[in-house]
VEXRO-197497 format. One record per residue: y, x, z of N, C-alpha, C in turn. Coordinates in steps of 0.02 Angstrom, whole numbers, plus 32768, in hexadecimal, padded with zeros to 4 digits. Example, Ala and Ser with C-alpha at 12.3 -4.5 7.8 and 13.67 -1.06 7.14 Angstrom:
7EE4829481867F1F826781867F5B82948186 7F90828281627FCB82AC816580028285818A 
//
This chain:
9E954A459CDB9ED34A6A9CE19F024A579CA8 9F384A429CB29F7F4A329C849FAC4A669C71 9F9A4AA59CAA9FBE4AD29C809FB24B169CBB 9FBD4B4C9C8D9F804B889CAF9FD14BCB9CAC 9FD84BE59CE5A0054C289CBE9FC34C4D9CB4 9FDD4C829C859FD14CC19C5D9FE44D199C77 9FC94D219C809FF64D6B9CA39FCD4D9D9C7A A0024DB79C4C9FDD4DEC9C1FA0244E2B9C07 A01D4E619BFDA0324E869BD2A0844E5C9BA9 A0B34E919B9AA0F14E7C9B6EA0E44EBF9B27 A0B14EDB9B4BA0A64F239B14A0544EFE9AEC A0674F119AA0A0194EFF9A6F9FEB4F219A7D 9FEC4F529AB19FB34F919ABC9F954F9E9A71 9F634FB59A799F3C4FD09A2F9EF74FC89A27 9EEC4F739A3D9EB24F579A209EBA4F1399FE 9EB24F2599C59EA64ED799A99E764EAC99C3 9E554EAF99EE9E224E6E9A109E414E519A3E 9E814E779A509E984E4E9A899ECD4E419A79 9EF64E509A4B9F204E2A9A219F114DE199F0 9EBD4DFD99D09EBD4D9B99BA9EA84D7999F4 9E7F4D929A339E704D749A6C9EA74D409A7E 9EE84D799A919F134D4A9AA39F364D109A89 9F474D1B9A439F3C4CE29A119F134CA89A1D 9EE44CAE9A1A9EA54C7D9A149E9B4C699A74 9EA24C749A929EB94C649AE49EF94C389ACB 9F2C4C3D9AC09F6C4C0B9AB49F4B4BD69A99 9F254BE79A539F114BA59A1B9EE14B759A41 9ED24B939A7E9E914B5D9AA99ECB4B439ADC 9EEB4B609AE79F0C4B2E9B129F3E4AFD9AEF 9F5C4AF59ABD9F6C4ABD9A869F3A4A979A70 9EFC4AB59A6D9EBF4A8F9A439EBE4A509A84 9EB14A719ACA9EA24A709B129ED04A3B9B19 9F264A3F9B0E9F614A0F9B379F554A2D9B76 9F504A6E9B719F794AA49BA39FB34AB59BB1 9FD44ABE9BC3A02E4AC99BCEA00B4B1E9BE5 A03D4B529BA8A0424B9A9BD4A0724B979BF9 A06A4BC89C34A0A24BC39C4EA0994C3C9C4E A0D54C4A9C3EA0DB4C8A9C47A11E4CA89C3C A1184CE09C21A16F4D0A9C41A1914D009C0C A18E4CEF9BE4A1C04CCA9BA5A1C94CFD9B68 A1A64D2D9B6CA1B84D5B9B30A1994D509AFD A1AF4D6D9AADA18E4D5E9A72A1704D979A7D A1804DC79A8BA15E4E189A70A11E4E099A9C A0F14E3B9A85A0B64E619AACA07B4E1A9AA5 A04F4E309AE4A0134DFC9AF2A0394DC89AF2 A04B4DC49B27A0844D8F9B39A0AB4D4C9AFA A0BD4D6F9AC1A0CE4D599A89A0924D499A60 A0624D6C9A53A0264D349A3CA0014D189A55 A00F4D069ABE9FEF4CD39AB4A0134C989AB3 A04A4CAA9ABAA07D4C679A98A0814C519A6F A0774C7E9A35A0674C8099E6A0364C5099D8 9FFE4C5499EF9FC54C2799F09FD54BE39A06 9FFB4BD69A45A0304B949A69A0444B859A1E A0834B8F9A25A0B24B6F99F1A0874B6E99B0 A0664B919997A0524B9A9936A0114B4E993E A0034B3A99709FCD4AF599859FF34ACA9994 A02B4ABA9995A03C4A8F99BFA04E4A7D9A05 A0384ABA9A38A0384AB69A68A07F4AB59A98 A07D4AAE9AE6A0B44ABA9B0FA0B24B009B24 A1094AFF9B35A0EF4B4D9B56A12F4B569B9E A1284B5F9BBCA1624B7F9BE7A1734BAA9BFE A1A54BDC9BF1A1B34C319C0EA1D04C1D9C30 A1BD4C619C59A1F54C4D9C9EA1FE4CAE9CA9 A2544CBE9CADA25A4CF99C8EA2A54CFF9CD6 A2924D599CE6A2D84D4D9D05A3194D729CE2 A3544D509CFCA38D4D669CD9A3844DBC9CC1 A38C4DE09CFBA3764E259CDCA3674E499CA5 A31C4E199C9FA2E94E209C65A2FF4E0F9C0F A33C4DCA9C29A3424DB39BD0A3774DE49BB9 A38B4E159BC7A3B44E509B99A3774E599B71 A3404E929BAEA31D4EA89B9EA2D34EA59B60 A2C34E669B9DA28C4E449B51A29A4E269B24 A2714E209AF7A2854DD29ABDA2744D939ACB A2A04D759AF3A2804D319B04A2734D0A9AC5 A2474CCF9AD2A2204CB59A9EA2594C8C9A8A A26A4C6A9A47A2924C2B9A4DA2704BFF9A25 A2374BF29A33A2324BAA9A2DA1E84B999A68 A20B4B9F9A8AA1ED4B969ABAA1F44B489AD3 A1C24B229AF7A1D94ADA9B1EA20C4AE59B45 A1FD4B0C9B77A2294B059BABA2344B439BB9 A2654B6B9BC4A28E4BA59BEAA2B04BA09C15 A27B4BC09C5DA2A04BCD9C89A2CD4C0F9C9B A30D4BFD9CADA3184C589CCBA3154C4F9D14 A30E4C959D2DA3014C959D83A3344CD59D93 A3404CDA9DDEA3824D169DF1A3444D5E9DF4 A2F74D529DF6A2E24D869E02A28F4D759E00 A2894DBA9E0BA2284DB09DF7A2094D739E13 A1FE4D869E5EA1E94D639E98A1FC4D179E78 A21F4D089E64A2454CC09E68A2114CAE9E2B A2194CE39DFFA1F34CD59DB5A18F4CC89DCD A1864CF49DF9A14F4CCA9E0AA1264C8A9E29 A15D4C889E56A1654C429E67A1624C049E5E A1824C0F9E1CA1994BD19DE7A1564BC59DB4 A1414C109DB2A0FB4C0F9D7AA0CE4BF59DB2 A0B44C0A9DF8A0994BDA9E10A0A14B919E2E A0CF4B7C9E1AA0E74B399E3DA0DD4B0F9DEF A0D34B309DBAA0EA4B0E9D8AA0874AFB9D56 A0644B2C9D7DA0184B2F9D6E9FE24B1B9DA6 9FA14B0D9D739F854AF29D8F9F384B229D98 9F434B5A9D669F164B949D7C9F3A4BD09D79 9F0D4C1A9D789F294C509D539F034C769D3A 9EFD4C909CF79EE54CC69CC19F174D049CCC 9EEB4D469CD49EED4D6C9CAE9EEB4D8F9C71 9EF94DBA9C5D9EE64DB79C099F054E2F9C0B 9F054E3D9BE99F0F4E879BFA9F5C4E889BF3 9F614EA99C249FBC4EDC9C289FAC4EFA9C50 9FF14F189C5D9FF24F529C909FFF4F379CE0 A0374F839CF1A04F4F729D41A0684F1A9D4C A0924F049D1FA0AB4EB39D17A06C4E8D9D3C A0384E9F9D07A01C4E619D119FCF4E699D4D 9FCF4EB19D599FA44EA59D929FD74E9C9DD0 A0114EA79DDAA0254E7F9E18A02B4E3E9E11 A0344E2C9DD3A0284DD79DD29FE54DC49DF3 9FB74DDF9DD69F6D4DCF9DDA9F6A4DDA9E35 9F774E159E559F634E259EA49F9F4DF69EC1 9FCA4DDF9EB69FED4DC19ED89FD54D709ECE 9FCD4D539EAB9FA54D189EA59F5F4D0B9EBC 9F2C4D499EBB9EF44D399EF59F044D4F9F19 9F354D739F389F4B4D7F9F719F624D319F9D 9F8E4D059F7C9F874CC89F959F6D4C9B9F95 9F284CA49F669EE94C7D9F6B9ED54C909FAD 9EB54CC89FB89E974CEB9FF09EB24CD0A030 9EEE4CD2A03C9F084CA4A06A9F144C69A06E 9EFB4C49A04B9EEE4BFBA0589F494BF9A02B 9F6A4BEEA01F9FA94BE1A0019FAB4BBD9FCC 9F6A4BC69F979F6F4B999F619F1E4B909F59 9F004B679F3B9EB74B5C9F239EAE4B569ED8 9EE04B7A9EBB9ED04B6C9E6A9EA24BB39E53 9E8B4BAC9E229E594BCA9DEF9E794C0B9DD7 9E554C389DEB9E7A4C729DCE9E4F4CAE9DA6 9E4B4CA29D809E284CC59D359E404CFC9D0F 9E0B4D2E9D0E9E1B4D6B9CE89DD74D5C9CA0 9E054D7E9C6B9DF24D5F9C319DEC4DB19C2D 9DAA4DC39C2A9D984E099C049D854E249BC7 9DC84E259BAC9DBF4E3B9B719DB14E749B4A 9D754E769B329D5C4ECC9B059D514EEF9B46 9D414EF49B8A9D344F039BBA9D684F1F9BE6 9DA64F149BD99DF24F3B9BF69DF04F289C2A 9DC54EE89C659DCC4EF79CA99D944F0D9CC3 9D614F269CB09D304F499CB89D3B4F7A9D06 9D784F9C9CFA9D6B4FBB9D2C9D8A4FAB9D67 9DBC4F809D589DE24F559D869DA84F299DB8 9D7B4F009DA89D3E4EE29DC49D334F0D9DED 9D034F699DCB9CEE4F749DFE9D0D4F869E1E 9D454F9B9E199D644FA69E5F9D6D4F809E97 9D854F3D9E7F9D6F4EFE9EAF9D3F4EFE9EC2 9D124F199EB79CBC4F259ED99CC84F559F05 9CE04F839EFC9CD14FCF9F289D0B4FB39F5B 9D314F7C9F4B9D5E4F659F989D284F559FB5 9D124F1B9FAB9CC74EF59FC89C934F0B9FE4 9C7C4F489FC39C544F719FE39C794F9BA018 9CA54FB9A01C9CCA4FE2A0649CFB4FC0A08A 9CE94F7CA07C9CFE4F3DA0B49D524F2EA0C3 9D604F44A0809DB04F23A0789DBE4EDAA06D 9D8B4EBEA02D9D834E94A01C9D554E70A024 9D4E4E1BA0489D0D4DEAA0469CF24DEC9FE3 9CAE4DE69FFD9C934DD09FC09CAB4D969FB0 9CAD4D659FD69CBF4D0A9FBB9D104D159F98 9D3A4D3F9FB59D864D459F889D7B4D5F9F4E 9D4A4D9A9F4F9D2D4DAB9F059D0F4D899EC5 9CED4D4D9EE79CD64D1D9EC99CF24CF19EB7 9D1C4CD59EDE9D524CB59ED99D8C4CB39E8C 9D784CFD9E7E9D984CF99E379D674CF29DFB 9D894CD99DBF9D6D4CCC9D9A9D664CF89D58 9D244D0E9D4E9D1B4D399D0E9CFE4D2D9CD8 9D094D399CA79CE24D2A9C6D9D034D489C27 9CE04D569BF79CEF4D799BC59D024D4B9B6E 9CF84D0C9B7D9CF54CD59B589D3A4CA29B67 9D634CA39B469DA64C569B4A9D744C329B69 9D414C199B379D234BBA9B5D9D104BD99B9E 9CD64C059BA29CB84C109BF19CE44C169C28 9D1C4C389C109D4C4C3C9C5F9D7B4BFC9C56 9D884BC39C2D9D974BA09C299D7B4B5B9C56 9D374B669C459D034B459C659CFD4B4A9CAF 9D004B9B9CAF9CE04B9E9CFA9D1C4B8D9D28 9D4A4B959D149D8D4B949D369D944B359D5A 9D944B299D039D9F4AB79D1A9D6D4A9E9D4A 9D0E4AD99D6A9D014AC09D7F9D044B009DD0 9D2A4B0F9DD19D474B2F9E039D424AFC9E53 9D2F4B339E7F9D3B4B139EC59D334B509EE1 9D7F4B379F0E9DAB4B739F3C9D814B6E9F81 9DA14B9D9F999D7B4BD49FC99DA94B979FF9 9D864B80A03E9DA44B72A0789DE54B8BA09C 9E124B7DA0B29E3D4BA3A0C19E344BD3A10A 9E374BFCA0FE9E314C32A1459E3A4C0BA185 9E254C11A1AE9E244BF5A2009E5C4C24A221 9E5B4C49A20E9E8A4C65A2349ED54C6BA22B 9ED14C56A1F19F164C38A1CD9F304BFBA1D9 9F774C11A1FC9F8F4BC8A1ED9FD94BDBA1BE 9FB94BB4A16C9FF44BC0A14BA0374B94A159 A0354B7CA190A0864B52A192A0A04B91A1AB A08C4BC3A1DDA0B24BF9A1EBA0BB4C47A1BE A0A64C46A190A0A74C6CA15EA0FD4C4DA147 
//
C-alpha cells in the first residue's frame, strides 16, 4: 500500500494512548513511504497523526470541504490540499486517492466513514483493506456489536471478517498488505449501481 486514509476523531478525547498511538501510526507510515491521506486538520487525532507524517518526513494529503475550512484548523504544511463542495465528494476523493483504510478512534465523523467504506467493500465496489486499529480497547464494543449483527443474521460472517483488526501499528499493518478481498457478490452487478 502507497498510501492508506485515516478516519479518526478532530477532538483529543482524554486518553493519552491514543493520542501517542496516533502519532506513532503517522511515524510508520513515513518510516513505511506511506502517503496519509485524511481530512486535513491540525487539531485533534487527526492532527497527530499528521504530526507523526510531517515531524518524519513523510507525505500527507487532506482532503477537506469548503464548509469545514472556516471551521477547522486546516493543516498548512501539508503535501497536498484538497478542497471539495461537500462531504460525499470529500469521501470520494479519500477513496480514489487510497489504497487501504484505518480506523483509529473518533466519533459520529468517523464511524460513518468506517460503515460507509465496508459498506462498499460489501458490495463488491472496491477490494481495498480496511482496518480498525484498536486502541486501549475503544472498539471493543463496536466489534461486538458487529457480532450480535452476525449472530441475528443482519450481517455475513465473511463481511465481518473481511475487516481488519488488530491492536498493534505493525500487526494491522501486516495483516492488511497481506489482505485478500471477499469475491464480489453474484448478485451484484456493480455497472448498475
Amino acid at each position: 500500500m502507497k498510501s492508506i486514509s485515516v478516519f479518526c476523531g478532530s477532538s483529543d478525547g482524554n486518553d493519552n494512548e491514543i493520542i501517542t498511538t496516533a502519532y506513532a501510526l503517522g511515524k510508520e507510515f513515513a518510516q513505511k513511504n506511506i502517503t496519509l491521506v485524511y481530512g486535513a486538520a491540525k487539531i485533534g487525532i487527526m492532527g497527530k497523526v499528521a504530526e507523526g507524517v510531517i515531524e518524519n518526513g513523510g507525505k500527507t494529503i487532506g482532503v477537506i470541504p469548503t464548509f469545514l475550512k472556516t471551521k477547522e484548523i486546516v493543516h498548512t504544511q501539508l503535501t497536498e490540499l484538497i478542497t471539495t463542495d461537500n462531504m460525499h465528494d470529500r469521501k470520494i476523493i479519500m477513496y480514489e486517492k487510497s489504497d487501504g483504510f484505518i480506523i483509529i478512534p473518533g466519533g459520529f465523523g468517523t464511524m460513518d466513514e468506517f460503515f460507509e467504506i465496508t459498506t462498499w467493500g460489501q458490495l463488491g465496489l472496491h477490494t481495498k483493506p480496511i482496518g480498525i486499529l484498536n486502541i486501549n480497547g475503544y472498539y471493543d464494543a463496536l466489534i461486538e456489536q458487529c457480532k450480535v449483527m452476525v449472530e441475528r443474521g443482519f450481517l455475513k460472517q465473511e463481511n465481518l471478517d473481511a475487516v481488519v483488526i488488530d491492536t498493534t501499528i505493525e500487526g494491522l499493518l501486516d495483516k492488511m498488505n497481506n489482505y485478500k478481498p471477499l469475491p464480489a457478490p453474484k448478485w451484484l452487478n456493480k455497472e448498475g449501481l
